[in-house]
C-alpha positions in Angstrom: -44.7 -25.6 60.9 -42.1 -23.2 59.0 -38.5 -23.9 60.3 -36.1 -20.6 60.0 -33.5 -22.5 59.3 -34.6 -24.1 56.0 -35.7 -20.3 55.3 -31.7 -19.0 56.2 -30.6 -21.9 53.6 -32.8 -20.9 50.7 -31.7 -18.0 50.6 -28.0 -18.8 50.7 -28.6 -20.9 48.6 -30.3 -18.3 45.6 -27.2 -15.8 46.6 -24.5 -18.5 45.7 -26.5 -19.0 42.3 -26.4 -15.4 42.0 -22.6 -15.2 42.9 -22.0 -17.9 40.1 -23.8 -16.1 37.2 -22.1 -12.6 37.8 -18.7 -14.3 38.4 -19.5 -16.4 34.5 -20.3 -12.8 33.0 -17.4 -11.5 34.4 -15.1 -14.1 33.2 -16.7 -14.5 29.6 -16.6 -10.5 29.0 -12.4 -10.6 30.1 -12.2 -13.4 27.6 -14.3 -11.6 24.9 -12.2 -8.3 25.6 -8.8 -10.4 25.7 -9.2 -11.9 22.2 -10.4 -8.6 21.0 -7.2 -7.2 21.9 -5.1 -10.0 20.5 -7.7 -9.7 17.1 -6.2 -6.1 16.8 -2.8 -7.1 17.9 -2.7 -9.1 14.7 -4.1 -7.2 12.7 -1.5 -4.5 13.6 1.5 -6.6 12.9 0.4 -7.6 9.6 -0.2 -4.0 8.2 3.3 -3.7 10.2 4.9 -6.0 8.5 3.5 -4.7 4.8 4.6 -1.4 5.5 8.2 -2.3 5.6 7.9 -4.8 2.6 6.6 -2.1 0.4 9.2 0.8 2.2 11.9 -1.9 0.8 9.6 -2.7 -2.6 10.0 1.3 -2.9 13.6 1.4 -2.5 14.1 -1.4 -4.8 12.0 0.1 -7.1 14.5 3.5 -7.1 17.3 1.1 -7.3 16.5 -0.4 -10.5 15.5 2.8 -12.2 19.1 3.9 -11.2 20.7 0.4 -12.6 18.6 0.8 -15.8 19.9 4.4 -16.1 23.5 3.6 -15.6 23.1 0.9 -18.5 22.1 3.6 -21.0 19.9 6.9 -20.4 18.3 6.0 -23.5 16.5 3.3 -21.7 15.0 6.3 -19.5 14.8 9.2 -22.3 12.7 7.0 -24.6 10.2 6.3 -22.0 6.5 8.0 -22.5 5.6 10.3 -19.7 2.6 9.2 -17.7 2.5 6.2 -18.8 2.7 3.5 -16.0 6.0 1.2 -16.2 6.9 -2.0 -14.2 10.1 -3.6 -13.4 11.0 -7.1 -13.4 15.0 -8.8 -13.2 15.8 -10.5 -16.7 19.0 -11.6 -18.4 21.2 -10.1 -15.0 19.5 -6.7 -15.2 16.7 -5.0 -14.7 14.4 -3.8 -17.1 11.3 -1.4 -17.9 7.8 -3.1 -19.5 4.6 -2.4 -19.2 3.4 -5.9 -18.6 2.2 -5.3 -15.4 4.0 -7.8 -12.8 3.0 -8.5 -9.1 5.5 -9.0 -5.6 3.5 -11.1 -3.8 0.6 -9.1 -2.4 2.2 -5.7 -4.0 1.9 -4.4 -7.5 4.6 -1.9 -8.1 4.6 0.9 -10.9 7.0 3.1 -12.1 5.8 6.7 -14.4 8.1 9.2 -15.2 7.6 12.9 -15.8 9.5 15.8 -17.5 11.6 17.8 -15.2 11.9 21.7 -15.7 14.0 24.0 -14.6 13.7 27.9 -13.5 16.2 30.7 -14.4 18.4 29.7 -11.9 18.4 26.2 -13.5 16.6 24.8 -10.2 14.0 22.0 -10.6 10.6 23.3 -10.9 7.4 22.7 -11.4 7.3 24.5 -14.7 10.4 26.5 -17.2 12.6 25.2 -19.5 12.4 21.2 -20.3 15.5 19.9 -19.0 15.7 16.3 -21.5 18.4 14.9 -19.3 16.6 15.0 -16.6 13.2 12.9 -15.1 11.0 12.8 -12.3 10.1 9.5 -11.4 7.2 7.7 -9.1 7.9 4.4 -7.7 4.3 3.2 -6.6 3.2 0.7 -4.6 0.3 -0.3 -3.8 -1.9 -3.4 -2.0 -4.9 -4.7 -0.8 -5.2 -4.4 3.0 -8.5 -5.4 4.9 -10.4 -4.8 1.8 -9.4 -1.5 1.3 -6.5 -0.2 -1.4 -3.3 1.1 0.1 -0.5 2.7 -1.6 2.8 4.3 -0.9 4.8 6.7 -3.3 8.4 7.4 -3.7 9.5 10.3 -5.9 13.0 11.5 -7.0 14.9 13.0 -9.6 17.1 11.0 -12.3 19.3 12.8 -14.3 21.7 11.7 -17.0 25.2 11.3 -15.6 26.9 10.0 -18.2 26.6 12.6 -21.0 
């Protein structure tokens, strides 16, 4: 003989199982999505965070060509164009090598490139040379989640002292 009651309690019984197993799901998919978001969160910051080192590695950079101008424009003038210079502080100064030299993560170059000027004697891309005057690149440039990053400052130097 078949009670309905045992019948009524089976099936409860399979519906709280069921209950359980959608309520896990649902719990382990916001805890998957949750640490996801934080992942990316992180990951965020950090390229944050290395964009403002190198905006101040950059600045720094055009700092030091400046400080190396003001010492003597020679120390600009006699530089070969294109080729790729690095900075480093040495005897209370900076100066210009081409040993390459690393910040940490960063690798900062400087090049500079003749500057010419138009019949107006603005700064163009092509006219007369102007010799007491230089267009340098401050580069820098990093690794960031396996793939290269770089950031570029240019400006003009010009002999102020002649």
């Amino acid at each position: 003989m078949k009670l309905k009651g045992n019948k009524k309690y089976n099936t409860q019984r399979g519906s709280l199982m069921v209950e359980i197993i959608v309520a896990s799901a649902i719990i382990t998919m916001v805890v998957i999505a949750a640490s996801v978001v934080a992942q990316k969160a992180v990951s965020l910051s950090r390229q944050s965070v290395h964009q403002a080192q190198a905006a101040l590695l950059l600045e720094e950079g055009a700092e030091s060509v400046r400080i190396v101008r003001d010492n003597a424009w020679s120390n600009i003038s006699s530089l070969t164009a294109a080729t790729d210079y690095y900075i480093s502080f040495s005897g209370g100064t900076w100066v210009i090598s081409t040993t390459p030299n690393q910040v940490g993560i960063f690798t900062r170059k400087i090049t500079f490139s003749p500057a010419y000027r138009d019949g107006s004697q603005n700064l163009s891309a092509s006219g007369t040379l102007d010799s007491q005057t230089s267009l340098v690149s401050v580069i820098v440039s990093w690794t960031e989640g396996g793939q290269a990053v770089s950031k570029t400052l240019q400006f003009y130097i010009t002999d102020l002292f002649s």
